[in-house]
Every structure is written in structure tokens, then in C-alpha cells.
N, CA, C and O of each residue as an XYZ file, in Angstrom:
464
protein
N       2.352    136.871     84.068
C       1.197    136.689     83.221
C       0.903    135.195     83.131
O       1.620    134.473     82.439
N      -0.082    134.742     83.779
C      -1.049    133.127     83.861
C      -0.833    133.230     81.873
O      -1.088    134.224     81.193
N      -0.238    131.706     81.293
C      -0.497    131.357     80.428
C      -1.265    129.968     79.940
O      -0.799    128.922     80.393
N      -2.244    129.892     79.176
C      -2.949    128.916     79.345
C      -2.817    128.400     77.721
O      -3.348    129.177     76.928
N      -2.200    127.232     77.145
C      -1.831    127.001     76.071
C      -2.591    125.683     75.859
O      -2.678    124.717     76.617
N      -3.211    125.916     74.432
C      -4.196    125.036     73.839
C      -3.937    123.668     72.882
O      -4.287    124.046     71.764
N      -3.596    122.586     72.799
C      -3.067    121.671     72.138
C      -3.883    120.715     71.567
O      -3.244    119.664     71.628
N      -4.995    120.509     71.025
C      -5.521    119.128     70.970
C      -5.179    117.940     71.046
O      -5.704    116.992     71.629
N      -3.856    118.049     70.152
C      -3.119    116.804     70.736
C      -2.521    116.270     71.572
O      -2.366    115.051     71.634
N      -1.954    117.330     72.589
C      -1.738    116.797     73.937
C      -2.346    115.475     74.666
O      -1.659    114.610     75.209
N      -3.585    115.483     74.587
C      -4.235    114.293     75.102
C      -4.404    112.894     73.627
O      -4.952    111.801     73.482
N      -3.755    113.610     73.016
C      -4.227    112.206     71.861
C      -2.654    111.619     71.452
O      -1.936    112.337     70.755
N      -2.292    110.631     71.800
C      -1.001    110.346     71.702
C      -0.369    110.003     70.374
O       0.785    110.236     70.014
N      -1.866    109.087     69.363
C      -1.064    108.815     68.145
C      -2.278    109.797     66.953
O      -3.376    110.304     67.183
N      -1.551    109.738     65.855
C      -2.443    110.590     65.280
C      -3.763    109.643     64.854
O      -4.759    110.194     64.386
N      -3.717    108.185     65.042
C      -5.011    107.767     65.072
C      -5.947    107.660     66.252
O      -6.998    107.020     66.285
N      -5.533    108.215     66.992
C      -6.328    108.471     68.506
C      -7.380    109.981     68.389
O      -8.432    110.258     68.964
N      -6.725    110.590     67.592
C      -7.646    112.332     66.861
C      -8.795    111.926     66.519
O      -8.905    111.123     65.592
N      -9.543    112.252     66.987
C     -10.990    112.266     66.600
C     -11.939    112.964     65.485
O     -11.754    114.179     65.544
N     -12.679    112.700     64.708
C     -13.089    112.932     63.298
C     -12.851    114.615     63.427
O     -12.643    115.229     64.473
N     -12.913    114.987     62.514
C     -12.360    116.336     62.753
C     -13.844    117.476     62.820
O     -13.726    118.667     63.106
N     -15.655    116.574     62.383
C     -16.068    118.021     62.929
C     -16.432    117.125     64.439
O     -17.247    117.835     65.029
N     -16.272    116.407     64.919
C     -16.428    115.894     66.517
C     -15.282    116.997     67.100
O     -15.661    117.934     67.803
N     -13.894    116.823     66.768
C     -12.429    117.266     67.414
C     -13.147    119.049     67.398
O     -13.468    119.513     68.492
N     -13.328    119.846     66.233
C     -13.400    120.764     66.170
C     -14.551    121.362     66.809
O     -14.503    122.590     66.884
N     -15.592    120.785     67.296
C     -16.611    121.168     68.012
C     -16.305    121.310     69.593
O     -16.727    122.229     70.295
N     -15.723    120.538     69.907
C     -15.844    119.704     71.069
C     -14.310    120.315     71.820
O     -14.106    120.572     73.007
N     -13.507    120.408     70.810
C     -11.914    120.963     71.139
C     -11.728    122.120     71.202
O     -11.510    122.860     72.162
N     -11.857    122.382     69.617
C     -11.044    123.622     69.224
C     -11.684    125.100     69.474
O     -11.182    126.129     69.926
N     -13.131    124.765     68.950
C     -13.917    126.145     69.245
C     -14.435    126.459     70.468
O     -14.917    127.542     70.798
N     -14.298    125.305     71.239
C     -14.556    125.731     72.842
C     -13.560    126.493     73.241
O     -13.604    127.631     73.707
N     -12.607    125.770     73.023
C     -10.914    126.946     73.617
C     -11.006    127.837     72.771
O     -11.004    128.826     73.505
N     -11.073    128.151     71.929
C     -11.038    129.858     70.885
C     -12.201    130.463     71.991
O     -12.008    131.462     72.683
N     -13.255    129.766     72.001
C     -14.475    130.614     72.485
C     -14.041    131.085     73.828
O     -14.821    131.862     74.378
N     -12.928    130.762     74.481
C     -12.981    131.188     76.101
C     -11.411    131.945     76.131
O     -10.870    132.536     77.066
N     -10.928    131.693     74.784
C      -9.387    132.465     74.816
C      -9.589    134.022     74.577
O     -10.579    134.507     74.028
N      -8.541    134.709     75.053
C      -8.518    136.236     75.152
C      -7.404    136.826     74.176
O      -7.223    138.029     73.984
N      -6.657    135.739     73.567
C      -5.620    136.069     72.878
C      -5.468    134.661     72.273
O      -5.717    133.579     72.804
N      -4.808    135.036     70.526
C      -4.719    133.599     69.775
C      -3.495    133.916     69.591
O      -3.248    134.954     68.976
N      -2.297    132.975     70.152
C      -0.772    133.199     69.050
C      -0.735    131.935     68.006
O      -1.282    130.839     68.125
N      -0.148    132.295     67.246
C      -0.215    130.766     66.611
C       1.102    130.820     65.779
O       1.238    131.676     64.905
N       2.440    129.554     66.157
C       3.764    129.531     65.912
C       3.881    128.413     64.656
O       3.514    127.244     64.770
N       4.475    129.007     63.414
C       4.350    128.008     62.407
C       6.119    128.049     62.041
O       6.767    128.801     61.314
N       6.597    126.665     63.066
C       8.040    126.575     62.811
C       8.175    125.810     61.494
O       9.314    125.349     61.412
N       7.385    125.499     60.389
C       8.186    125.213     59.149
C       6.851    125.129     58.124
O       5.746    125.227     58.658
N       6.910    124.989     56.986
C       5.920    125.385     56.491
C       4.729    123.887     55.908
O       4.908    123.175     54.920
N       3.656    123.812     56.848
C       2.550    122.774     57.060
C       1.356    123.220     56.589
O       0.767    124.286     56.769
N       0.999    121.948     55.764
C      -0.515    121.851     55.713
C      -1.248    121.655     57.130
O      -1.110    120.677     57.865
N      -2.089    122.826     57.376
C      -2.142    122.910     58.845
C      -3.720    123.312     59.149
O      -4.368    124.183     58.569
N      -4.131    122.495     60.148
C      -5.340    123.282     60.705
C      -5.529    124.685     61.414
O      -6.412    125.497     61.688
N      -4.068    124.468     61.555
C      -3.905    126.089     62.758
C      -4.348    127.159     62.252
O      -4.901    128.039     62.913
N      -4.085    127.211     60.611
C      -4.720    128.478     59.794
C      -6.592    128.539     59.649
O      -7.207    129.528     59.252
N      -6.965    127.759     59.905
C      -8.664    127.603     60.413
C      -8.656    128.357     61.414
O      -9.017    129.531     61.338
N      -8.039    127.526     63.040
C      -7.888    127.905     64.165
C      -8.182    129.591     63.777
O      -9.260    130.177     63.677
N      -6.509    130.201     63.573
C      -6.585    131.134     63.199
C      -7.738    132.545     62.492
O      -8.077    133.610     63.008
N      -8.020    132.036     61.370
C      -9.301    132.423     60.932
C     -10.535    132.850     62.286
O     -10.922    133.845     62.898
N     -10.779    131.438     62.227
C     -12.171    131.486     63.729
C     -11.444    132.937     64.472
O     -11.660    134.097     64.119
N     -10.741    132.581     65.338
C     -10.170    133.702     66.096
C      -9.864    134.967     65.646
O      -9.127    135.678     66.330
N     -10.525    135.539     64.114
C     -10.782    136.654     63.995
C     -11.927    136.949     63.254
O     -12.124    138.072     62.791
N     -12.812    135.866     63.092
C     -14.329    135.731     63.534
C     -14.689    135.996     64.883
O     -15.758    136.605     64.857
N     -14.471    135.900     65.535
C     -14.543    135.372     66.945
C     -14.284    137.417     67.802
O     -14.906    137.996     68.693
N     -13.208    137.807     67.008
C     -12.611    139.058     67.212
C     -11.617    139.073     68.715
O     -11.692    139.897     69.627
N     -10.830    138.058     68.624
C      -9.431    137.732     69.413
C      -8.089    138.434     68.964
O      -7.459    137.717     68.188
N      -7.592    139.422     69.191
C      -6.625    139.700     68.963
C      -5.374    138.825     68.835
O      -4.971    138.099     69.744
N      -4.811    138.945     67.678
C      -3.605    137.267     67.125
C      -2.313    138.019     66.937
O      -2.132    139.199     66.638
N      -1.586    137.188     67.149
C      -0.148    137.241     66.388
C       0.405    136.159     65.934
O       0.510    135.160     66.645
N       0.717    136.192     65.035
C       1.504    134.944     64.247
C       3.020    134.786     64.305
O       3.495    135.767     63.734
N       3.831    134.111     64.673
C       5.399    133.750     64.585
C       5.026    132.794     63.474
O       4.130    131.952     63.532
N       6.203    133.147     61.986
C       6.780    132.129     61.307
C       8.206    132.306     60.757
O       8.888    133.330     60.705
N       8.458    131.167     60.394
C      10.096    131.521     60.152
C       9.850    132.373     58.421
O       8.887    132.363     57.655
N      10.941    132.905     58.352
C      10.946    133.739     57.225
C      10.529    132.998     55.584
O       9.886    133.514     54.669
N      11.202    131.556     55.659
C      10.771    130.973     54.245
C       9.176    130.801     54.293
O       8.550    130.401     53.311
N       8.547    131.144     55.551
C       6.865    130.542     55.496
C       6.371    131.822     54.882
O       6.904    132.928     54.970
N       5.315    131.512     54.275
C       4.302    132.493     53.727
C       2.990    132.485     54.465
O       2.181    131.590     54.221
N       2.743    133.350     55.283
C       1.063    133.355     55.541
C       0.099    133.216     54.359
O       0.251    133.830     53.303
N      -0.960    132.317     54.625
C      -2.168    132.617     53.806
C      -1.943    134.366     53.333
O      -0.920    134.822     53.843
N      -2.449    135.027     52.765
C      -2.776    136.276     52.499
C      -3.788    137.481     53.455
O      -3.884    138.664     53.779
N      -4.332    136.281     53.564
C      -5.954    137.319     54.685
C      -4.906    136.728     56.572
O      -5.505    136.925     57.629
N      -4.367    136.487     56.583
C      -3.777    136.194     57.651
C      -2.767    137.759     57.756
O      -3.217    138.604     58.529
N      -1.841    138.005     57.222
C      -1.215    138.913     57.085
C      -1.668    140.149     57.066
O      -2.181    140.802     56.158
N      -1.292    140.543     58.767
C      -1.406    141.759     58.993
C      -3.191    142.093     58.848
O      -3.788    143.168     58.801
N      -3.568    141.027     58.814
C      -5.458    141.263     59.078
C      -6.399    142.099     58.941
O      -7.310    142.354     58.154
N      -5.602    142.777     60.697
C      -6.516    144.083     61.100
C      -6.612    145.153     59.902
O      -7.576    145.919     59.907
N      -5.464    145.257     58.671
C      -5.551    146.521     58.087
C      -6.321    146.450     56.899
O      -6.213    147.395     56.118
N      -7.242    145.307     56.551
C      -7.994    144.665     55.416
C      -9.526    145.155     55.866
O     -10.409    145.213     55.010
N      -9.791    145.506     57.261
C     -11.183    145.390     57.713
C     -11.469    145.836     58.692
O     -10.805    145.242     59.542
N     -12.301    146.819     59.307
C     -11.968    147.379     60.839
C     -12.849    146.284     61.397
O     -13.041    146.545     62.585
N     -13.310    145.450     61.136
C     -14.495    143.900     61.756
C     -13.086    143.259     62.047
O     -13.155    142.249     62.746
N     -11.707    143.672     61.618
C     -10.788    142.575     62.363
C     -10.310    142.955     63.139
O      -9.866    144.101     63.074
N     -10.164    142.201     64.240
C      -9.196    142.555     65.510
C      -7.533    142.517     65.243
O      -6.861    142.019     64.339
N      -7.192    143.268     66.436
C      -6.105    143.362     66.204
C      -5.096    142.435     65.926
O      -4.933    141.583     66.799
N      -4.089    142.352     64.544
C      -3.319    140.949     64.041
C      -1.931    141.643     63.737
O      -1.819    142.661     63.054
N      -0.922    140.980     64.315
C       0.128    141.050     64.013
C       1.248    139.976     63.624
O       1.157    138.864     64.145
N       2.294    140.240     62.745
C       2.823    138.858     62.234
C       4.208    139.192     62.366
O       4.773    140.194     61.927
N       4.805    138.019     63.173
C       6.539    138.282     63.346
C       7.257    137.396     62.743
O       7.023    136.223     63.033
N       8.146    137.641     61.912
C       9.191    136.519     61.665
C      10.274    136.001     62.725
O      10.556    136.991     63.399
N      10.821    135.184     63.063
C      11.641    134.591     64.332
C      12.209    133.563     63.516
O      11.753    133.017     62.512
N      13.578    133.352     64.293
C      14.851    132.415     63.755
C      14.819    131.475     65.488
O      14.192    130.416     65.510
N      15.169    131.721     66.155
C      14.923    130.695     67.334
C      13.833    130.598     67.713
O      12.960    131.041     66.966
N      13.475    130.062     68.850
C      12.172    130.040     69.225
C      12.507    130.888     70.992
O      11.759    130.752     71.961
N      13.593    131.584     70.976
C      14.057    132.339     72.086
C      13.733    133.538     72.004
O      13.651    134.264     72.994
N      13.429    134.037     70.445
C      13.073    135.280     70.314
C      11.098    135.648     70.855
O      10.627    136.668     71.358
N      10.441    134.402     70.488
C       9.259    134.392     70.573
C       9.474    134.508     72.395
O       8.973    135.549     72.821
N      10.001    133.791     73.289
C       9.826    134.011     74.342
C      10.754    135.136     75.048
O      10.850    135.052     76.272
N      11.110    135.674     74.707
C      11.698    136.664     74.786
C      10.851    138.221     75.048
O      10.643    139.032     75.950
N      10.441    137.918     73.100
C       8.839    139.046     73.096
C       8.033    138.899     74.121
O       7.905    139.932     74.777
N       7.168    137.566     74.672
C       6.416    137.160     75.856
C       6.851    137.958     77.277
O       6.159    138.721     77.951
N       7.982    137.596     77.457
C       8.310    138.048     78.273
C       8.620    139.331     79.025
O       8.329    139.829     80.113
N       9.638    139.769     77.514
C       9.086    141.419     77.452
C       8.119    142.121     77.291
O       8.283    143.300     77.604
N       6.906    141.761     76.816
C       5.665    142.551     76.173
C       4.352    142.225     77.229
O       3.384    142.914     77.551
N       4.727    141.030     77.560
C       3.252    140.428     78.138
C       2.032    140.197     77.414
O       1.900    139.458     76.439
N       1.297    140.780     77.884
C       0.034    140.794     76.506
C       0.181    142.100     76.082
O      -0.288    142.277     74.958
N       0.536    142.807     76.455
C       1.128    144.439     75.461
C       1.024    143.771     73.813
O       0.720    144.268     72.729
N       1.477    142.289     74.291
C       2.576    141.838     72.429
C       1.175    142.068     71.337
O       1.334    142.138     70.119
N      -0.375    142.182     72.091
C      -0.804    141.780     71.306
C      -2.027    142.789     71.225
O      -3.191    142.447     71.019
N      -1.538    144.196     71.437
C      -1.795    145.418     71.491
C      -1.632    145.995     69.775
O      -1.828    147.179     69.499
């Protein structure tokens, strides 16, 4: 399975190199949501985070998601388990994980099944 993984910061080395955030988010983020077929989104500790936007869009958008967080994290509320709040949501599923071996593990075993 071709995986194609989305970073904004990859190309921005310091966090003052990030660009205003509705320039970054126009120009970055919703282009890649707009052409992705699947959103995972891995929250290894618990952050004030854009990813939960990300997130959001991508079930505006109607991308089927899954979320990895470690067990002390709390999802937003409307994040959790999604799909069963609204049939307008696509399919969302949420895993708890202790390594980050288990997440590739699932990948590996499931393929995109994972996000069935």
C-alpha cells in the first residue's frame, strides 16, 4: 500500500520559518486534506494542536479517519468515534496505542481495511 504522509513542517525547519497560519492553512493543509483518501492523525502526548482542525476539515470534507492516542489523551468529544453522532460523518475510528509499533503493526496488517 503507496503511503503518502502529510507534514507541513517538514519543509519549515524552525518554527519561525511557518507561515501565518491562514496563508499555511490555505496553501498547505487544505490542499493535502482536499486530495487525501484517508486522514490518520497520531497524538503521542497530549498538545495544543492544530491537528484537531486538520482533523475536523477531514470530516467536513467526508475522509474516513482514525485517530491513535495514548491512553492519558482525551479526544475533543466530536472527535470520538464521530461516525456514530451523524450519518453526514464518515467513517471515524479511535485507537489507544502504548508504542508506536502497535500503530504500524495495524498498517500493516489492515492496510486501508484499518479505515473501513
Amino acid at each position: 500500500m503507496p503511503v503518502k504522509v502529510y507534514y507541513a513542517g517538514e519543509r519549515r525547519p524552525t518554527k519561525a520559518s511557518f507561515e501565518r497560519p491562514d496563508v499555511g492553512t490555505h496553501r498547505d493543509s487544505a490542499a493535502a486534506l482536499r486530495e487525501s483518501a484517508r486522514f490518520l492523525l497520531v497524538m503521542p502526548k497530549d498538545l495544543v494542536s492544530s491537528s484537531y482542525v486538520e482533523a475536523g476539515y477531514a470530516l467536513a470534507l467526508g475522509i474516513p479517519s482514525v485517530y491513535y492516542h495514548q491512553s492519558d489523551i482525551h479526544l475533543p468529544f466530536m472527535l470520538r468515534q464521530a461516525a456514530q453522532y451523524s450519518p453526514d460523518f464518515p467513517r471515524c475510528k479511535e485507537y489507544e496505542y502504548q508504542p508506536i509499533d502497535d500503530i504500524v503493526r495495524d498498517i500493516e496488517e489492515s492496510g486501508t481495511s484499518l479505515f473501513d
